[in-house]
C-alpha positions as a printed NumPy array, in Angstrom:
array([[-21.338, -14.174,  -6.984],
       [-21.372, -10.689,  -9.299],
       [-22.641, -11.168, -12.779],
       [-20.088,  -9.116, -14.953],
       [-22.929,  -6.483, -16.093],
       [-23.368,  -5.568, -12.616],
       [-19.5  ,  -5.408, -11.318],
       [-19.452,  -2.759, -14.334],
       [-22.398,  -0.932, -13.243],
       [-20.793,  -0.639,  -9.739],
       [-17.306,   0.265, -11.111],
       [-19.056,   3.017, -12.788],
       [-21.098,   4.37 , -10.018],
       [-18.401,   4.714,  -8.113],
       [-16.094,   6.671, -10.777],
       [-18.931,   8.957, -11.165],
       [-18.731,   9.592,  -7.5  ],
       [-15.376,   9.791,  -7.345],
       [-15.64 ,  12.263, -10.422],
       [-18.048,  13.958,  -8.316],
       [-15.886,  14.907,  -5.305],
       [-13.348,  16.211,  -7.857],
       [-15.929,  18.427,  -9.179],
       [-16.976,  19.596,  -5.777],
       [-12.957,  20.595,  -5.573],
       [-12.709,  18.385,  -2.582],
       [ -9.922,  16.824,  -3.969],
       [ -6.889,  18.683,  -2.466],
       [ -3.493,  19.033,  -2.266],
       [ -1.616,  21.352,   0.299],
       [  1.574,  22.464,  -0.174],
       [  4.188,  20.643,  -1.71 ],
       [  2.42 ,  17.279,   0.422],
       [  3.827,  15.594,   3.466],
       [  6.06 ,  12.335,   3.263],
       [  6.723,   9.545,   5.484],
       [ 10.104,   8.806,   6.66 ],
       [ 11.291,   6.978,   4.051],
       [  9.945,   9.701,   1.765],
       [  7.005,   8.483,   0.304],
       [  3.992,  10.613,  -0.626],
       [  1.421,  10.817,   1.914],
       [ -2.124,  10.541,   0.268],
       [ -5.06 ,  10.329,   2.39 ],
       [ -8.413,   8.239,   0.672],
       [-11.162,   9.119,   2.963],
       [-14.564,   7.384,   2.227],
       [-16.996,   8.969,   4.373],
       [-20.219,   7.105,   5.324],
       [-24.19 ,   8.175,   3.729],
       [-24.907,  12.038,   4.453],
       [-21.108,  12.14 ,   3.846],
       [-19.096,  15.907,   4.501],
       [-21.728,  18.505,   5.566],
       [-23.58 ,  16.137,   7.952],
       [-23.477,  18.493,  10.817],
       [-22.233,  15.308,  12.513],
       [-20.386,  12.401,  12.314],
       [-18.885,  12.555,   8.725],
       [-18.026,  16.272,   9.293],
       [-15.966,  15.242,  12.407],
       [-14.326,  13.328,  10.704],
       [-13.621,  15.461,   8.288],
       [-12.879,  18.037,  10.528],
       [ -9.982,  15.76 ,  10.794],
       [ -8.772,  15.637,   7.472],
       [ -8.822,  19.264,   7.468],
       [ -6.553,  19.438,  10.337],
       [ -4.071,  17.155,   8.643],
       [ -4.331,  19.058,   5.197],
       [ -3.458,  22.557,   6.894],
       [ -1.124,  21.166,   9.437],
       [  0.819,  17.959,   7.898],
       [ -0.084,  19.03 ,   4.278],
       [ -1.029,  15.551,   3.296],
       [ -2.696,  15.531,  -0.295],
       [ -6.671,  14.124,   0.18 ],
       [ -9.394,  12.805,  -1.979],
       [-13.015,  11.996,  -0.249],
       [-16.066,   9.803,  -1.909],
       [-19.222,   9.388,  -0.222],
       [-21.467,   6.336,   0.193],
       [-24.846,   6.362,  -1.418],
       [-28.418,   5.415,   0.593],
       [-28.957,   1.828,  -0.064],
       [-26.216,   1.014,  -2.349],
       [-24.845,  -2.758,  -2.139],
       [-21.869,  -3.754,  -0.677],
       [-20.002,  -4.172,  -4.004],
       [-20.278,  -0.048,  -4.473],
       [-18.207,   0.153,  -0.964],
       [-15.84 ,  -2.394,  -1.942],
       [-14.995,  -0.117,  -5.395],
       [-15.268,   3.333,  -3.997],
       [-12.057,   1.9  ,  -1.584],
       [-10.507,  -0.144,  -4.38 ],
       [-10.92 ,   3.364,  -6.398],
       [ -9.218,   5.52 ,  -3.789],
       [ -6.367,   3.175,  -3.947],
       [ -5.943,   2.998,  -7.811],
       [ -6.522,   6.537,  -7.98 ],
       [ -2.934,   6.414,  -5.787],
       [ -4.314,   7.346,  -2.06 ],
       [ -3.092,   4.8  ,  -0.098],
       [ -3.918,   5.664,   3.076],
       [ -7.34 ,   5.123,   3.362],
       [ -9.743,   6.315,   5.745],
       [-13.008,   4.332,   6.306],
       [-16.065,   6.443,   8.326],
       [-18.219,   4.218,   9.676],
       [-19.107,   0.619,  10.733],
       [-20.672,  -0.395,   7.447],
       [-17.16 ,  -0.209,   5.768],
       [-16.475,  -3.714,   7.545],
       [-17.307,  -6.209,   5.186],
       [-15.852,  -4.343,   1.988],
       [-12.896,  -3.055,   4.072],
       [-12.068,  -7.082,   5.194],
       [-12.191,  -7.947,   1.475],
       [-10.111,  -4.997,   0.178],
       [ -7.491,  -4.335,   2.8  ],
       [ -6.587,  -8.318,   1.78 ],
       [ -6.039,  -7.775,  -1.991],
       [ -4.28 ,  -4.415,  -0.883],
       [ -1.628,  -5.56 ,   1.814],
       [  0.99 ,  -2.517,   1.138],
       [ -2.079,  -0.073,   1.441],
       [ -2.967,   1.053,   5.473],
       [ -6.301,   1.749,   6.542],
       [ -8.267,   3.285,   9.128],
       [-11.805,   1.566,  10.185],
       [-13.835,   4.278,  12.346],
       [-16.527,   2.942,  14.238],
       [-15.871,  -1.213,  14.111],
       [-13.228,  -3.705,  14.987],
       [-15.195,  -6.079,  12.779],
       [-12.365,  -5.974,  10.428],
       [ -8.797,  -6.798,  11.415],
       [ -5.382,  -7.399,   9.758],
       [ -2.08 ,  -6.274,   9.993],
       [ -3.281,  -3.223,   7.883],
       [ -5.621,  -2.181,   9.493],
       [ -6.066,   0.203,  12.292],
       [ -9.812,   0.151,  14.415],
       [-10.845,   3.423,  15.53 ],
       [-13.587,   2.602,  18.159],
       [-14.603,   4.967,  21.043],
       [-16.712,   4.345,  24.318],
       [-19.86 ,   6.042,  22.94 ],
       [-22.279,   4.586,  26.184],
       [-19.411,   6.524,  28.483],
       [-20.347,  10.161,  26.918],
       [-24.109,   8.63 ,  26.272],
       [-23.95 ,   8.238,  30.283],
       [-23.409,  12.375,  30.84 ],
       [-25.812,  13.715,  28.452],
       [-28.274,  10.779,  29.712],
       [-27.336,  13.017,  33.239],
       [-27.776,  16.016,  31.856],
       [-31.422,  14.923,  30.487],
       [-32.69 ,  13.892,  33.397],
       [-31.227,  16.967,  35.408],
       [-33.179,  19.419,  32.968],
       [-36.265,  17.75 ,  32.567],
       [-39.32 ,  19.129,  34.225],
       [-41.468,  16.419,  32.868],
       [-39.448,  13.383,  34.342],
       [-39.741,  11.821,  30.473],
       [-37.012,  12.251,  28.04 ],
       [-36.258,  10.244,  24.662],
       [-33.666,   8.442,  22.564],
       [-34.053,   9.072,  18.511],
       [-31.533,   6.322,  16.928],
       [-30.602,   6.103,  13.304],
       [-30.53 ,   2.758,  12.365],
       [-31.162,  -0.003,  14.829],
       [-27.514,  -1.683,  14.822],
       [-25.331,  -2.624,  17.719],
       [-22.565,   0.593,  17.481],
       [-26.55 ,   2.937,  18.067],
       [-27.904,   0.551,  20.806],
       [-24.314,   1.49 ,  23.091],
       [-25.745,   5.67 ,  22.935],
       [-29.209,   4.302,  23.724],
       [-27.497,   2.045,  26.557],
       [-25.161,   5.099,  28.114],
       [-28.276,   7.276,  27.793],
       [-30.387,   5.062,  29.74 ],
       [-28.1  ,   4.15 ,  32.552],
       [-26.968,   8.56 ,  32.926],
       [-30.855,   9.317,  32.941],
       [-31.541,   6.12 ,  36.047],
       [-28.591,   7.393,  37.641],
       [-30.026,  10.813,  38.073],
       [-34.174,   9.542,  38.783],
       [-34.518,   5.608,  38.382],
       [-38.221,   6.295,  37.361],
       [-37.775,   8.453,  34.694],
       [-39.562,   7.952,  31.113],
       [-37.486,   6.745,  28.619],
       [-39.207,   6.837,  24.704],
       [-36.618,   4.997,  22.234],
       [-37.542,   5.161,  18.464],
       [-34.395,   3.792,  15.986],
       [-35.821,   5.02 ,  12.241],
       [-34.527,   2.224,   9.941],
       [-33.346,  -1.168,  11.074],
       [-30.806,  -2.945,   9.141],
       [-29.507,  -3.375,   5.994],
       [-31.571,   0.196,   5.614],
       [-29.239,   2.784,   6.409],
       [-31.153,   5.952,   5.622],
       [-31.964,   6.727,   8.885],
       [-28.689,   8.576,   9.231],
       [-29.47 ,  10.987,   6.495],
       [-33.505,  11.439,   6.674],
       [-34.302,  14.725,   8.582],
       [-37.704,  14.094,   8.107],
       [-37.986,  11.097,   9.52 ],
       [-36.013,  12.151,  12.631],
       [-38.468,  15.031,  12.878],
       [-41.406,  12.97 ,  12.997],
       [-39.882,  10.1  ,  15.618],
       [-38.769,  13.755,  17.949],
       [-42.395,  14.983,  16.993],
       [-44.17 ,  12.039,  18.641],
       [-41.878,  12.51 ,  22.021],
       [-42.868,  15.563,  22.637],
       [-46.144,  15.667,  21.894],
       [-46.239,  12.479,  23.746],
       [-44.843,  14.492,  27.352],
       [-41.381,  14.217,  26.716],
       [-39.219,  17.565,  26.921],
       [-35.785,  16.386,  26.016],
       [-34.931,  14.635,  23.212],
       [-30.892,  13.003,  22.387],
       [-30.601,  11.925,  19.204],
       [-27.93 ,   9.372,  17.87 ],
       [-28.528,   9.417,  14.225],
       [-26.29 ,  11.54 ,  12.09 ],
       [-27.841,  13.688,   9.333],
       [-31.427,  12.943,  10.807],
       [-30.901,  14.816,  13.569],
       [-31.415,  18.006,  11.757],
       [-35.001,  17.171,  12.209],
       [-34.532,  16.419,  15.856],
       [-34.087,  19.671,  16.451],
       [-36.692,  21.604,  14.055],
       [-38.952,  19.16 ,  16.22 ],
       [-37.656,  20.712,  19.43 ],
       [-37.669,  24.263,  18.028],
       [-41.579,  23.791,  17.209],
       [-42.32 ,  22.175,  20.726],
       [-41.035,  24.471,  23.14 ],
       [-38.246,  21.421,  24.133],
       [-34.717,  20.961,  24.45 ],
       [-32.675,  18.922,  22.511],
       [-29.177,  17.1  ,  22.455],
       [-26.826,  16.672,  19.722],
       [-24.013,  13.865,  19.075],
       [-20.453,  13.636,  17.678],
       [-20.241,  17.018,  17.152],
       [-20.444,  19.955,  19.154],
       [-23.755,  21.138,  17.412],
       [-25.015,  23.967,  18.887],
       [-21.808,  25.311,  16.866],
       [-23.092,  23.048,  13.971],
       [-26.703,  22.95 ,  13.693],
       [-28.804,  25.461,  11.428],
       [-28.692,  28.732,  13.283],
       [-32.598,  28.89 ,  13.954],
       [-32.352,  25.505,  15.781],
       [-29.137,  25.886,  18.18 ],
       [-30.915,  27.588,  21.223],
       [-32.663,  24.282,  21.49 ],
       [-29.028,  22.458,  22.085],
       [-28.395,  21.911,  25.458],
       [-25.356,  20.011,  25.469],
       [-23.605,  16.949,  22.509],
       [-22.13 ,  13.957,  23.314],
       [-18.728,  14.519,  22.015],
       [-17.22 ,  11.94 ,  20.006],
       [-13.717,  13.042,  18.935],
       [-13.496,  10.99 ,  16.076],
       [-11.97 ,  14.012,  14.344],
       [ -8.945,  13.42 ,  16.864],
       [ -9.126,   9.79 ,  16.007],
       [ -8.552,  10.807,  12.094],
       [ -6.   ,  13.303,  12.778],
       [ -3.675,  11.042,  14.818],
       [ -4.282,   8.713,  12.289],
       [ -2.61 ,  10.718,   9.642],
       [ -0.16 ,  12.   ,  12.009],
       [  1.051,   7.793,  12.257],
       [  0.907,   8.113,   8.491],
       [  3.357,  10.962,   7.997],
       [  5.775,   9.854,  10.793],
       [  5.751,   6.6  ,   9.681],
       [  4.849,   4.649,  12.772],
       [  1.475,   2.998,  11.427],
       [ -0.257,   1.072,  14.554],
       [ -2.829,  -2.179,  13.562],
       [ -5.706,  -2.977,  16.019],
       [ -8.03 ,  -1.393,  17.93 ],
       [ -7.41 ,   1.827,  19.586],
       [-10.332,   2.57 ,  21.921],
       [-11.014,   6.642,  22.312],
       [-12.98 ,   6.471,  25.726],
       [-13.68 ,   8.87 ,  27.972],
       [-10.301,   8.59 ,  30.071],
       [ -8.383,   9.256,  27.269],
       [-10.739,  12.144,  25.953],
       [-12.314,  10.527,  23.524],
       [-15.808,  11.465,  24.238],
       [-17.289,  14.092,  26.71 ],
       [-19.896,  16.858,  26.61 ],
       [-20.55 ,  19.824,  25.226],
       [-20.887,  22.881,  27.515],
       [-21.779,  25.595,  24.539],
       [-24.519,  28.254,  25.29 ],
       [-24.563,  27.704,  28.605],
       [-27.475,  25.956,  29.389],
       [-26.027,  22.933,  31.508],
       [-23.606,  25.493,  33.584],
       [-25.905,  24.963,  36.581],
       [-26.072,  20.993,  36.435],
       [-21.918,  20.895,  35.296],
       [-20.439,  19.736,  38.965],
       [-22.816,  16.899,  38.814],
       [-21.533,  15.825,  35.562],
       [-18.124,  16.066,  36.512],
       [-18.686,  13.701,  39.509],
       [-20.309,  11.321,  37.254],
       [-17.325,  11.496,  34.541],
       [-14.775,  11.463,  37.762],
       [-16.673,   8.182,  38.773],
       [-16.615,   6.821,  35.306],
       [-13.074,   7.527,  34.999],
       [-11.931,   5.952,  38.541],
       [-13.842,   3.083,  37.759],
       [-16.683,   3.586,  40.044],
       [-19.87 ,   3.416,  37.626],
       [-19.228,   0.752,  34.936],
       [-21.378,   2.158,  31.968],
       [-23.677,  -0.661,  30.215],
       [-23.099,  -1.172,  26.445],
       [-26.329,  -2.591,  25.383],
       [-29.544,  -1.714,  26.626]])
């Protein structure tokens, strides 16, 4: 299927980038490294997704993860970073480089690890990975790392409508794939839940296999842009790097905005986080951690692990203060959530 030429072009694209994090010193060892139980070397691979570690979003939760483990379990670490609109094959090396480079616990940020991850986690049996974001890939070495994004979707989707003075509020997704359509869903279903004749504008800025619309800022200003100037006042965005440009839209229109994965009104640009009202939480940095934590002690779980929002694995953000006066009303809606009351929709 790979002409030889290419498979060597790949190979060294992605030993440049590994070369690359190196450079960047985010290759790390701390202390003298943790070890399992029967004494092996814990080395974490992590292979973070395009926009990679400084994000503002989901990459840096993830690594916020990492981090943890490095100061806490002192697990040695060495991160690569996808490239826009690379092919498969570069995935499927940067993986198969972590694990010759001798990290063989392997971290995988995002859904479009899947295919690669299927092929290499089969040549590499004695190697354990972590998928975040997909169960699309499953074997006995694997472990899926999936959360309930439409449950936290539902709250800020609440928390929208609440706030809004114009009855109209939008949806900004990165790339038009299944895991973005379950925000878009949650959204939807929080903001009908509050006024079922609200005005919902949905824009996704790349569809499929085009990826960049989780690292284009200036695309997710102009898709926020168009919102506002179109009537709506608050704008949630679930699309990663781009939503840097969510917010310099929201800054310039006098709106309010909502961040994802992260808690970014501690995240985003200073100049931009008074326009934060609240984040859909995802703690996939949580997800990472206890990962590593299996790692260390030894007691490696396969499967999916859903982080939903009974178990804390997403929520809302409450910095700044802006949603004190609406919080009881998201409670009751995460209390009904929780108990089973509401059911939240996963596709729109």
């Amino acid at each position: 299927m790979r002409h030889t030429m290419k498979v060597a072009a790949v190979m060294s694209a992605a030993a440049l980038a590994l070369a690359a994090c190196g450079d960047s010193g985010s290759t790390d060892t701390s202390g003298d490294g943790a070890t399992t139980s029967g004494g092996e070397k814990v080395k974490v691979g992590m292979a973070y997704d395009v926009g990679g570690r400084g994000d503002q979003s989901f990459n840096d939760a993830a690594a916020a993860g990492l981090d943890k483990a490095k100061a806490e379990l002192g697990v040695e670490a060495k991160e690569a970073t996808a490239v826009d609109k690379e092919p498969e094959s570069a995935r499927e090396e940067r993986l198969q480089q972590l694990i010759d480079a001798g990290y063989t616990s392997i971290v995988a940020v995002g859904f479009a690890y899947a295919p690669s991850l299927a092929k290499v986690s089969k040549a590499n049996p004695d190697v354990h990975f972590a998928l975040v974001d997909s169960a699309d890939a499953k074997a006995d070495n694997i472990a899926n790392l999936t959360f309930a994004e439409q449950e936290g979707s539902f709250l800020v989707g609440a928390a929208a409508a609440l706030k809004s003075k114009k009855n109209h509020v939008g949806f900004v997704g990165g790339v038009g794939v299944d895991l973005i359509k379950k925000f878009e869903a949650g959204f939807k279903a929080g903001a009908q839940a509050v006024n079922k004749d609200i005005k919902i504008d949905v824009t996704y800025l790349t569809q499929p296999p085009d990826f960049s619309g989780f690292a284009d800022p200036a695309k997710g200003k102009t898709a926020a842009e168009g919102m506002y100037q179109g009537g709506a006042d608050v704008v949630y965005h679930a699309a990663g790097g781009s939503g840097g440009g969510v917010f310099t839209a929201a800054k310039a229109a006098g709106g309010m905005a909502i961040g994802v994965d992260s808690d970014q009104a501690l995240t985003a640009a200073p100049e931009v986080k008074d326009v934060i009202i609240t984040s859909m939480i995802k703690k996939v940095d949580v997800a990472v951690y206890d990962y590593i934590k299996a790692e260390v002690d030894g007691a490696f779980k396969a499967g999916e692990q859903v982080f939903d929002l009974k178990a804390g694995g997403v929520d809302y953000s409450t910095t700044g203060g802006k949603i004190d006066d609406i919080k009881a009303k998201l409670d009751e809606y995460k209390k009904q959530i929780i108990d089973g009351k509401i059911t939240v929709p996963s596709k729109p």
